[in-house]
C-alpha positions as CSV (number, residue, x, y, z in Angstrom):
1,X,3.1,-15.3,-0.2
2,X,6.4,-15.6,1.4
3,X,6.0,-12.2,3.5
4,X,6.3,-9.6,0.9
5,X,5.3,-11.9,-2.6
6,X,9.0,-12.4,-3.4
7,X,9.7,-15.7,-5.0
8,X,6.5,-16.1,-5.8
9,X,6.0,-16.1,-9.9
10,X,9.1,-18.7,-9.6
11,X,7.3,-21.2,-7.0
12,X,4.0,-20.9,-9.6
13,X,6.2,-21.3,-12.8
14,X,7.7,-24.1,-11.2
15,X,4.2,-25.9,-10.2
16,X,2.6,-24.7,-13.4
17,X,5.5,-26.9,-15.1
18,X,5.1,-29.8,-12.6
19,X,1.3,-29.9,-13.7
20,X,2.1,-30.0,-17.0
21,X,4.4,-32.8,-16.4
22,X,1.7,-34.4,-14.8
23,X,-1.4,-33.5,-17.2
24,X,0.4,-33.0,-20.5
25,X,-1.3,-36.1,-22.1
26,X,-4.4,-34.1,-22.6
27,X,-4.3,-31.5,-25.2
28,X,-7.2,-29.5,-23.6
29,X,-5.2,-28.9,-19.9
30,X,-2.2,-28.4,-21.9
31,X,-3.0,-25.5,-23.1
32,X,-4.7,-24.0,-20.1
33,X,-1.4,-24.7,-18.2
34,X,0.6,-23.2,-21.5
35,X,-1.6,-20.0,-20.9
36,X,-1.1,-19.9,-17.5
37,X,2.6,-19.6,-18.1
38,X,2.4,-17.4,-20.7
39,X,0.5,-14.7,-18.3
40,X,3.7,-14.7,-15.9
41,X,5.2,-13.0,-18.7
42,X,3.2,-10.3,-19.9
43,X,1.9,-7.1,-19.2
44,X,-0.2,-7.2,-15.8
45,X,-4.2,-7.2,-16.7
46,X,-6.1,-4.2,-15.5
47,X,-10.0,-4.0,-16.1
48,X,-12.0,-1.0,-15.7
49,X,-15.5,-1.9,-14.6
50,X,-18.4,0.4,-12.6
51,X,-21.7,0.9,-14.1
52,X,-23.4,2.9,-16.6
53,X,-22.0,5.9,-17.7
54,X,-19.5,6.2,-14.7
55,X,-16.4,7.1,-17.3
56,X,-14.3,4.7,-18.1
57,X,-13.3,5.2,-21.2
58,X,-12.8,8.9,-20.2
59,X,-10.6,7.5,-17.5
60,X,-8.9,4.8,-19.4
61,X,-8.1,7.7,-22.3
62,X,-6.7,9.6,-19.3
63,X,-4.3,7.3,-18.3
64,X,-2.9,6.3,-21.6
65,X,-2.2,9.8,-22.4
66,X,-4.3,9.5,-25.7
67,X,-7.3,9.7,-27.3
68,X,-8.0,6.0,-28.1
69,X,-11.3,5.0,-26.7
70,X,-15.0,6.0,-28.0
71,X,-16.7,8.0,-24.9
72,X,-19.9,7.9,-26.8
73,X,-22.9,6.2,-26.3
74,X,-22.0,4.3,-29.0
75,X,-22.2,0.1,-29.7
76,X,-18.5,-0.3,-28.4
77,X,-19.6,0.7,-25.0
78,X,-21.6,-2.3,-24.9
79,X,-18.6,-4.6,-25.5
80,X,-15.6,-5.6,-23.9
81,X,-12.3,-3.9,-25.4
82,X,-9.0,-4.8,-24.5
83,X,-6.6,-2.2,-25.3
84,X,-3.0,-3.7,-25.7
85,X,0.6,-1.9,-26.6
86,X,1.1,-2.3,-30.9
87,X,3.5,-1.2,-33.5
88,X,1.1,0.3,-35.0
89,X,-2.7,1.7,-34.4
90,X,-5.0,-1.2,-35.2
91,X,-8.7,-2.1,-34.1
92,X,-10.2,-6.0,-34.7
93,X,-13.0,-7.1,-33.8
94,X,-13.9,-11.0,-32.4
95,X,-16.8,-13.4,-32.4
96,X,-17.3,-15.7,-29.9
97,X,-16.2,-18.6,-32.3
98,X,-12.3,-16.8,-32.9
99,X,-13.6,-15.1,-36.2
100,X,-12.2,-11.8,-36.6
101,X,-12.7,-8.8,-38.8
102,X,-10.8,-5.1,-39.1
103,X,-12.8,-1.7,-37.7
104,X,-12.7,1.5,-39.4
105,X,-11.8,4.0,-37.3
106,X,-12.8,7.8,-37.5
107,X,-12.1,10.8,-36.0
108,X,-14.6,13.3,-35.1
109,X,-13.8,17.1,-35.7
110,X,-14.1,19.8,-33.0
111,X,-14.2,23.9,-33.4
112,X,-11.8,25.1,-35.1
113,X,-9.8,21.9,-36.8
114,X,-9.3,20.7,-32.7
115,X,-10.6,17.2,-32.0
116,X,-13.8,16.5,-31.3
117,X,-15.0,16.2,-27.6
118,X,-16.0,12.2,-28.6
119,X,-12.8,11.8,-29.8
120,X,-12.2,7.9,-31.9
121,X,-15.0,6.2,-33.3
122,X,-15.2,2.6,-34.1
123,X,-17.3,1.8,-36.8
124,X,-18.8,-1.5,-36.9
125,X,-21.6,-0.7,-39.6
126,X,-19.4,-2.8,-42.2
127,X,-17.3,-5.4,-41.2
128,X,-15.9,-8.0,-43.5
129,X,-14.7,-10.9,-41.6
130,X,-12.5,-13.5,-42.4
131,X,-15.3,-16.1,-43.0
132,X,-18.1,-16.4,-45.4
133,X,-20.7,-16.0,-42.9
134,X,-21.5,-12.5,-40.9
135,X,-21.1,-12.6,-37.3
136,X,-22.2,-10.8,-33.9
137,X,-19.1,-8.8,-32.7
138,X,-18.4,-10.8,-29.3
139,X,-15.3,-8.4,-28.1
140,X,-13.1,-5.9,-29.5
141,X,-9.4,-5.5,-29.4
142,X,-7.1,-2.4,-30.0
143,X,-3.6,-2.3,-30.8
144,X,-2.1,1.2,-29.7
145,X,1.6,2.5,-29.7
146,X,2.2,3.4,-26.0
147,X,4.1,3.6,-23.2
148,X,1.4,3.2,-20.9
149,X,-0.1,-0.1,-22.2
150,X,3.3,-1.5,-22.9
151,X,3.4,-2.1,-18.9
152,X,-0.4,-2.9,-18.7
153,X,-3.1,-4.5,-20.5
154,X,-6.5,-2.4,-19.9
155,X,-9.7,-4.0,-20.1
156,X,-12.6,-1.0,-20.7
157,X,-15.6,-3.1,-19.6
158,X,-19.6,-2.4,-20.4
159,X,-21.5,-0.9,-17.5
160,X,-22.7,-3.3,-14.6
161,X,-26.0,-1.8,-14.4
162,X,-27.3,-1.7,-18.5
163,X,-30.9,-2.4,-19.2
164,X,-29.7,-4.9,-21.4
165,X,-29.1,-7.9,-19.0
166,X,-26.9,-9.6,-22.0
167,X,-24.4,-6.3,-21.7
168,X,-24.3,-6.5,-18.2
169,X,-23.3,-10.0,-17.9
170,X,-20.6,-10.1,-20.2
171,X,-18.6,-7.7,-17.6
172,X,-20.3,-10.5,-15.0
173,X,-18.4,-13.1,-16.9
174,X,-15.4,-11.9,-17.6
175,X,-14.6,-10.5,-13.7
176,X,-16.4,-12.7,-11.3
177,X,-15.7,-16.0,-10.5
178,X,-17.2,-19.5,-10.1
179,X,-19.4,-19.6,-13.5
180,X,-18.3,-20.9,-17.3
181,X,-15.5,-19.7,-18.7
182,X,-11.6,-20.2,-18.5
183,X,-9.7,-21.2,-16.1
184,X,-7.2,-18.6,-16.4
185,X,-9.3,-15.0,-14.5
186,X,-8.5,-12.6,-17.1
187,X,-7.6,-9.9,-15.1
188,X,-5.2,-9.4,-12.7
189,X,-6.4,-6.2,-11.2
190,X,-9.6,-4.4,-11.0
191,X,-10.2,-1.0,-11.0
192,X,-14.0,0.2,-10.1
193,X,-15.4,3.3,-10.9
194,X,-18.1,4.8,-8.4
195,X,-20.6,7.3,-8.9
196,X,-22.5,6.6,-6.0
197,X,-22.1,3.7,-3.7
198,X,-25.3,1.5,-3.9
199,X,-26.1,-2.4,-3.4
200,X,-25.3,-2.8,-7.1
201,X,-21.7,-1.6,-6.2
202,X,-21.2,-3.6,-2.9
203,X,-22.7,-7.0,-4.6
204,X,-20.1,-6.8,-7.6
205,X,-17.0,-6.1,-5.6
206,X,-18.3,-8.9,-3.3
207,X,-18.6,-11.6,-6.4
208,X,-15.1,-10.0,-7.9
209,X,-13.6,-11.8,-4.6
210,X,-15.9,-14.9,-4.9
211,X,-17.9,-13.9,-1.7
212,X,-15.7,-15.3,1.2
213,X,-15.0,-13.8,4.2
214,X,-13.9,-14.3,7.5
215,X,-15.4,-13.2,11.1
216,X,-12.7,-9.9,10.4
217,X,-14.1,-9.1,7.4
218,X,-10.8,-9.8,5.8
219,X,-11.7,-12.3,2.8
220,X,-10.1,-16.0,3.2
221,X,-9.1,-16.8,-0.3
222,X,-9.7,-15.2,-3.4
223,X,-10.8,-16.6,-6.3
224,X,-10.9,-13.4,-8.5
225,X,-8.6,-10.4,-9.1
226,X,-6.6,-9.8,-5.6
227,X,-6.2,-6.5,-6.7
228,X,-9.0,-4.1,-6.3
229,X,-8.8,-0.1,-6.4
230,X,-12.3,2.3,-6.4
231,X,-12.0,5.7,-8.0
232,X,-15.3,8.3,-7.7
233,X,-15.4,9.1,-11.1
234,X,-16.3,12.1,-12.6
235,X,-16.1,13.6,-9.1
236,X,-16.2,17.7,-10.2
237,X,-20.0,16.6,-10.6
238,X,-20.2,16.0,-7.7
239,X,-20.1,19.5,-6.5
240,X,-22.1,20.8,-8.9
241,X,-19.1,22.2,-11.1
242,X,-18.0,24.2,-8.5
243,X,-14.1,25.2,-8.4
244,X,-13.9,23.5,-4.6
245,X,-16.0,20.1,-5.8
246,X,-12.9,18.1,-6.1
247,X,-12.9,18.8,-2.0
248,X,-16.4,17.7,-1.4
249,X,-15.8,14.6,-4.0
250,X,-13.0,13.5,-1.0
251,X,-14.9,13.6,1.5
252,X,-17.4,11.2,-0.4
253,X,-14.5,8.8,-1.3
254,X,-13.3,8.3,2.1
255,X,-17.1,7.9,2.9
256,X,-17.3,5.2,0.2
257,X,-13.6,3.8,1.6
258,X,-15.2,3.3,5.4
259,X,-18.7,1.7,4.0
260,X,-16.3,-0.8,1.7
261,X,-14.0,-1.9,4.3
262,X,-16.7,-4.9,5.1
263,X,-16.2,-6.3,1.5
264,X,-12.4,-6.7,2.4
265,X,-12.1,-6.0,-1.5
266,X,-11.3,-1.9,-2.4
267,X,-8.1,-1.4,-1.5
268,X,-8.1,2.2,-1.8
269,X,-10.8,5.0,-3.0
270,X,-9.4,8.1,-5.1
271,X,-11.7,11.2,-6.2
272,X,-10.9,11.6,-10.1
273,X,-12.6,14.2,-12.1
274,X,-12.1,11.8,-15.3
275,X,-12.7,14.9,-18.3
276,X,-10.4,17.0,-17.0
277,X,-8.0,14.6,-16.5
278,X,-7.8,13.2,-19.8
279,X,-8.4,17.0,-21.4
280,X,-5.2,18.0,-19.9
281,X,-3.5,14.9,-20.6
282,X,-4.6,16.5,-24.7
283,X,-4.6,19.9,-24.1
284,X,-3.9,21.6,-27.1
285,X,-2.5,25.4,-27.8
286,X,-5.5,26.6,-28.9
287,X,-7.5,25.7,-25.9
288,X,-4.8,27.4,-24.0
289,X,-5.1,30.9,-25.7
290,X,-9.2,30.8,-25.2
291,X,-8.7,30.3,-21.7
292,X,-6.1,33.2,-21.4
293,X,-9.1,35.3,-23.2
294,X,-11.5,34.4,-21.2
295,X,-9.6,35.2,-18.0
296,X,-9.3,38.8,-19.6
297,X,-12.6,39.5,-19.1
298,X,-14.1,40.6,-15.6
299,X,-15.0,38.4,-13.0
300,X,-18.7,38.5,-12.5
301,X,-19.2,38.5,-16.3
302,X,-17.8,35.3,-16.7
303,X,-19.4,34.0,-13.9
304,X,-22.7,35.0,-15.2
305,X,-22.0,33.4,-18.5
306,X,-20.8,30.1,-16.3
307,X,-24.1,29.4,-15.0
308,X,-24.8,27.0,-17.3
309,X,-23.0,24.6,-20.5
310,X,-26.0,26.1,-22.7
311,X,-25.8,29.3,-21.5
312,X,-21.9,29.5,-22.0
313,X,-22.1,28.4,-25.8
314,X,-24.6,31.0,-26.7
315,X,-23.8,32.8,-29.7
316,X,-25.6,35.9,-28.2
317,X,-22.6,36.0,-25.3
318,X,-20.5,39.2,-26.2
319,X,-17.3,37.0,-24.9
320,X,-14.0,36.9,-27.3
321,X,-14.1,33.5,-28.0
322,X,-16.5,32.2,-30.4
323,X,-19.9,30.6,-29.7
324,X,-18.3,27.0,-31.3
325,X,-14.8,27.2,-29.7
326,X,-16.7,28.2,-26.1
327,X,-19.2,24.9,-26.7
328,X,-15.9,22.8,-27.7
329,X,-14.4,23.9,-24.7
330,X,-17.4,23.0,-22.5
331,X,-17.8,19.1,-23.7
332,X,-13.7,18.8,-23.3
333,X,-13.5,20.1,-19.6
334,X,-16.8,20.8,-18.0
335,X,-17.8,23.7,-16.4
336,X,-15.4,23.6,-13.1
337,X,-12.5,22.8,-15.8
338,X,-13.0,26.1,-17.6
339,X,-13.5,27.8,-14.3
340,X,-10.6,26.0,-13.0
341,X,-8.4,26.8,-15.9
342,X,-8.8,31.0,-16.0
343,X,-8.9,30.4,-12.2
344,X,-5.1,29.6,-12.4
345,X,-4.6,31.6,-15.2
346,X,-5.4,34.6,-13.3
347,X,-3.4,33.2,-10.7
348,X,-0.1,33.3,-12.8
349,X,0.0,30.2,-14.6
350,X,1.1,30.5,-18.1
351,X,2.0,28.1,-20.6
352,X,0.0,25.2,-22.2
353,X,2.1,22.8,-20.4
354,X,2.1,24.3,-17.0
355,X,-1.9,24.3,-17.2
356,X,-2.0,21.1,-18.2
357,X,0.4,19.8,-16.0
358,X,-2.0,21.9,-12.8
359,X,-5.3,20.5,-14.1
360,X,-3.9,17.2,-14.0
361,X,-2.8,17.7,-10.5
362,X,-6.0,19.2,-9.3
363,X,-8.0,16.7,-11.4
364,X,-6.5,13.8,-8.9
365,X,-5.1,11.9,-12.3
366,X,-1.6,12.0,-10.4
367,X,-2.7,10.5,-7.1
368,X,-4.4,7.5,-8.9
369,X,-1.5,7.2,-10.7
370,X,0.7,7.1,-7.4
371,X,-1.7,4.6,-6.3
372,X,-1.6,2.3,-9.2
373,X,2.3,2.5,-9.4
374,X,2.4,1.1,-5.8
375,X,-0.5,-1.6,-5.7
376,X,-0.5,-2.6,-9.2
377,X,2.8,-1.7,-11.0
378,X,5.1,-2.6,-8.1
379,X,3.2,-5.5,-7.1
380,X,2.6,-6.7,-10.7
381,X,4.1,-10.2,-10.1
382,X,2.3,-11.0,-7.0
383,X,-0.9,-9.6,-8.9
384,X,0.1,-11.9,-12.2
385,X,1.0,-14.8,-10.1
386,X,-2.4,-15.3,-7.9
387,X,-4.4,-15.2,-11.3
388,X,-2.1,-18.4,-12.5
389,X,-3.1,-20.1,-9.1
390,X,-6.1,-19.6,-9.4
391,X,-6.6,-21.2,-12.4
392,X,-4.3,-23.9,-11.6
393,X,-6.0,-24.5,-8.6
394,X,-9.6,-24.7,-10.7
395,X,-7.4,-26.9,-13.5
396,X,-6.2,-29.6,-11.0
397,X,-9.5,-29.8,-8.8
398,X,-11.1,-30.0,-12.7
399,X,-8.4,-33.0,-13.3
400,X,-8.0,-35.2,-10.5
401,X,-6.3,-39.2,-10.6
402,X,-2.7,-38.0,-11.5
403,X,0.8,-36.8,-9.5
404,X,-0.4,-33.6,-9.8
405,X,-2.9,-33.9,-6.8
406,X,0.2,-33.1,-5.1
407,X,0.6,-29.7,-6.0
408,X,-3.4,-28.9,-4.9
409,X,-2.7,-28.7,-1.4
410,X,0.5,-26.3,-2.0
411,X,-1.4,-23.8,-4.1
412,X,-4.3,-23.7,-1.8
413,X,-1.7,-23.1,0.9
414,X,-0.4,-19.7,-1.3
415,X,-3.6,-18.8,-2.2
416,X,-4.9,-18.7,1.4
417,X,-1.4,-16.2,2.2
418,X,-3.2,-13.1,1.8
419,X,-0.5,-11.1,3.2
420,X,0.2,-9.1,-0.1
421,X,-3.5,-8.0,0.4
422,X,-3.4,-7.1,4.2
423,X,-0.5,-4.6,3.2
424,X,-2.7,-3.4,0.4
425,X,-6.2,-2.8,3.0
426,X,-3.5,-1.3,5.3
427,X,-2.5,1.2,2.9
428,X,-5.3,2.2,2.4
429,X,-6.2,2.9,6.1
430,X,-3.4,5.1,6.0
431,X,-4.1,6.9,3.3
432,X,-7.3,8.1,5.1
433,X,-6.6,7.8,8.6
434,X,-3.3,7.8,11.0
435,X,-2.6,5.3,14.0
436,X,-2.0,6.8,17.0
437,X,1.8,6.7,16.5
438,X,4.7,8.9,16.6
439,X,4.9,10.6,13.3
440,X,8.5,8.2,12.5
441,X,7.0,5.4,13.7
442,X,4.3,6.0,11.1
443,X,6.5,7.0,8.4
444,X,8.5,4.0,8.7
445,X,5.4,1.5,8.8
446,X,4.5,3.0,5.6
447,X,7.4,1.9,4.0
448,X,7.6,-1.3,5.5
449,X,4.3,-2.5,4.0
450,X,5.3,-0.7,0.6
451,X,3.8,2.4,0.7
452,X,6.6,4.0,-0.9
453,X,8.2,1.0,-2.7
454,X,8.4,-2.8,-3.0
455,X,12.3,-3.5,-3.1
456,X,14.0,-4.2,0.2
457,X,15.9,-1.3,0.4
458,X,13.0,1.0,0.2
459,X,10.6,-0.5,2.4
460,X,13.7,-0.7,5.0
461,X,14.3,3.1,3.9
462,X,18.0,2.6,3.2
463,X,20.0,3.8,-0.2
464,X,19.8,1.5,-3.3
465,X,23.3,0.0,-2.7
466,X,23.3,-0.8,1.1
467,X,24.8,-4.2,1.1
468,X,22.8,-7.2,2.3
469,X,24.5,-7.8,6.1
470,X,23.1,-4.0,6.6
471,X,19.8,-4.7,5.2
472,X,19.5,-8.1,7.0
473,X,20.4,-6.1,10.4
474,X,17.7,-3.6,9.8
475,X,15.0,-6.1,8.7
476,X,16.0,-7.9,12.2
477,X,15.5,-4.4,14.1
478,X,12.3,-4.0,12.6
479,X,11.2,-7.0,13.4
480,X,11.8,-7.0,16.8
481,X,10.3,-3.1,17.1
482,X,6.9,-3.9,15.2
483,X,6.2,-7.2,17.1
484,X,7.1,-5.4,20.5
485,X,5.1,-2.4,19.2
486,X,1.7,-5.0,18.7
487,X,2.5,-6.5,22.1
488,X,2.0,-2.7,23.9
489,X,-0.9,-2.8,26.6
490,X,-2.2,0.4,25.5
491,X,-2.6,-0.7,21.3
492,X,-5.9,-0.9,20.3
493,X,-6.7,-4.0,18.1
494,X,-6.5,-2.0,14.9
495,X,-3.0,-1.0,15.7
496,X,-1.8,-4.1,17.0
497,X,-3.0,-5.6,13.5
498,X,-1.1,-3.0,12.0
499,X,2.4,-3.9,14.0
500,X,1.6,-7.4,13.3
501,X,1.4,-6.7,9.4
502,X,4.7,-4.9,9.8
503,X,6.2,-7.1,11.1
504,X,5.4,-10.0,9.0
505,X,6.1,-7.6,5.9
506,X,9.9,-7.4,7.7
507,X,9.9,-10.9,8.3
508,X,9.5,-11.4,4.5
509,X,12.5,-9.1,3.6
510,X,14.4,-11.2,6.2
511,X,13.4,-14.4,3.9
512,X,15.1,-12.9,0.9
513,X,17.8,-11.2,2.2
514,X,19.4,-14.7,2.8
515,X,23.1,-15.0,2.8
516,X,24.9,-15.5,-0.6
517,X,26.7,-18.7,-2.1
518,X,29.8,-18.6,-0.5
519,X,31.5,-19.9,-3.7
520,X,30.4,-18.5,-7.4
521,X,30.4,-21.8,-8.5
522,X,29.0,-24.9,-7.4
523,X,31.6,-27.5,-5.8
524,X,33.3,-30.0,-8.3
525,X,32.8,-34.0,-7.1
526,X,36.5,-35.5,-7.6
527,X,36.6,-38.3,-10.0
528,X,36.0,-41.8,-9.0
């Protein structure tokens, strides 16, 4: 993938359009290649999968910033939903024949006029669609004003492990590979919630990536989302509720990251206590004056009170917030995210916004983010562009006897250059442990592969407007150091991979830091 994926969604818009060329006679592969296309253009696809009850739509209401998704066991969990950026708020739901109908939406109430824990819900008691016959709701779709999903498309997905085979295969279908369906994947990226780490788990992430590996454990080609991120969910339960369980929920997700390493899949593991996240991404004034109260009142009282969610909302507890405000507060945050929040309130926070903007901290919501900004967001093109291949590759093998048999052996060729992903697994070793390097040395291998960044100048760790003879002199150096540095007798294998990747990920900048035209325009041919 030319080093570092640049050039990439160009090359595949180009072959796309030489298909097309090729295969436009028939209607049907015209508008798989037309779709293919299209993709390169829009907001990158990210799906949230995992089984039963592992929080995703807790998670995925948590990243948007709002409270958009049912987190009730209600129907909806048992269908796909794709949540997409809209003028205005807007829910439809889809048979598997294109029919379509609108969904009522309501809100449920909490104590005191607040929200209600459950937040949206979409009712699908009375649809009128636009046929004459009822149908069986196939897949919904929500339109919401936001920020967040006008970058990415996010795909909340029924739980892998349902008692109801049927629900469980339509997240089968739409993420793994190889069976009916179209030819475009429709994700581009993956991110896998984890409440434990069980066969169920492994055997999923292994079909996301079509099942191939090599001897290294690396996988050989891909034929489903390159992009592949694991998050223990609802990690405060982990410890019991306890105001340290976030610690003992990271030392389970690097456990999970080591025992996934042979699917060559999950890039990265991150602890996320999924209610608190999204209840601080919502929290409201009046949540932020009970939890001042409460941290008025002794310590060993409200400890006492805290044993349990049942015991904490009893109207018998002489505590100065009410019985139905105290049970609110309990399904919102959970018991370590009301001990957490008088915990920092005693400890001098003050302010809605600075609580919020602590819980979300502590709740690990910010370092997923961090971690979806570098191997999603930054590497959205590269993530966009193998999900076009892919197909392409299925829609020529599908379509042989033209030109276009050409192009097979070229996209194979791109879709074999994993190197995008060996920056990604490499990332994520660092993220959990260090090579035995110099502290610079490791610093500036982070960058290289993109740990901070994907443009030139930040991998290479030089301002924004260094010109290109600088950059091409420092791409040069670093090629030189990292392959010298894989070549030492002393590196284990594991570093000397490391170097390599470096290296190659500086040989890639060198690729694209070519020289200029010489001339802004092209030379004129004199008349004959």
């Amino acid at each position: 993938m030319s080093g570092v994926g640049y050039g990439l969604v160009p090359e595949t818009r180009g072959l796309v359009a030489a298909a097309r060329r090729a295969l436009g006679e028939r209607p049907r592969v015209r508008a798989q290649l037309d779709e293919c296309a299209r993709r390169l253009d829009e907001p990158l696809r990210v799906a949230l999968a995992g089984q039963l009850k592992a929080g995703k739509s807790t998670l995925l209401n948590a990243l948007v910033g709002q409270d958009i998704a049912p987190t009730d066991a209600t129907e909806c969990t048992r269908l796909v939903t794709w949540y997409r950026n809209g003028t205005a708020p807007r829910v439809t739901a889809y048979s598997a024949d294109g029919a379509r109908a609108d969904v009522v939406v309501r809100r449920g109430r909490g104590a005191e006029g607040l929200p209600g824990a459950h937040g949206l819900t979409f009712d699908l008691s009375a649809l009128r669609w636009n046929s004459p016959t009822p149908r069986e709701v196939d897949q919904l779709a929500v339109e919401w004003p936001s920020a967040e999903l006008a970058q990415t498309t996010i795909i909340d997905t029924p739980g892998i492990s349902s008692l109801s085979r049927e629900v469980s295969a339509r997240t089968s279908r739409l993420l793994t590979p190889g069976g009916p369906g179209p030819a475009l994947p429709p994700a581009d990226a993956v991110l896998y919630l984890l409440r434990r780490l069980d066969a169920a788990d492994v055997d999923f992430l292994e079909k996301i990536g079509g099942g191939q590996s090599g001897s290294t454990g690396a996988p050989q080609s891909f034929s489903g989302p390159l992009g592949v991120v694991g998050v223990v969910s609802r990690a405060d339960e982990i410890g019991a509720g306890r105001i340290d369980a976030l610690h003992s929920a990271r030392d389970v997700a690097t456990r999970f990251a080591t025992e996934l390493e042979r699917t060559g899949l999950c890039q990265s593991v991150i602890p996320v206590a999924g209610l608190l996240a999204f209840a601080a991404a919502t929290l409201r004034q009046r949540e932020y004056d009970a939890f001042e109260a409460l941290a008025a009142i002794p310590v060993d009282e409200l400890t006492t009170a805290l044993l349990s969610a049942d015991r904490f909302a009893h109207p018998d507890l002489p505590l100065p917030v009410s019985a139905e405000l105290r049970a609110h507060l309990a399904a919102r945050f959970g018991l370590f995210g009301i001990r957490l929040a008088v915990t920092l309130i005693r400890l001098g926070v003050r302010g809605s916004q600075a609580l919020a903007a602590e819980l979300s901290s502590r709740s690990g919501l910010d370092e997923l983010r961090t971690v979806l900004d570098v191997q999603f967001a930054q590497r959205a093109d590269e993530l966009k562009a193998h999900s076009a291949l892919t197909a392409l590759a299925r829609i020529l093998a599908a379509n042989p006897g033209s030109t276009a048999d050409a192009l097979l052996p070229r996209v194979r060729t791109l879709l074999a250059d994993v190197h995008g992903f060996a920056e990604l697994r490499l990332l994520a070793h660092l993220r959990a442990d260090e090579l035995p390097l110099p502290p610079d040395d490791l610093a500036e291998l982070n960058r290289l592969i993109g740990g901070t960044g994907v443009a030139p100048t930040l991998r290479l760790g030089l301002p924004a407007h260094t010109d290109l003879p600088t950059q091409r002199d420092a791409a040069l150096a670093a090629v030189h150091k990292w392959r010298s540095r894989a070549r030492h007798p002393l590196a284990d294998q594991f570093t000397a991979n490391a170097c390599l990747t470096a290296a190659r990920s500086a040989e890639g900048l060198l690729d694209i830091l070519h020289e200029p035209p010489t001339t802004p325009f092209p030379a004129l041919r004199p008349g004959r």
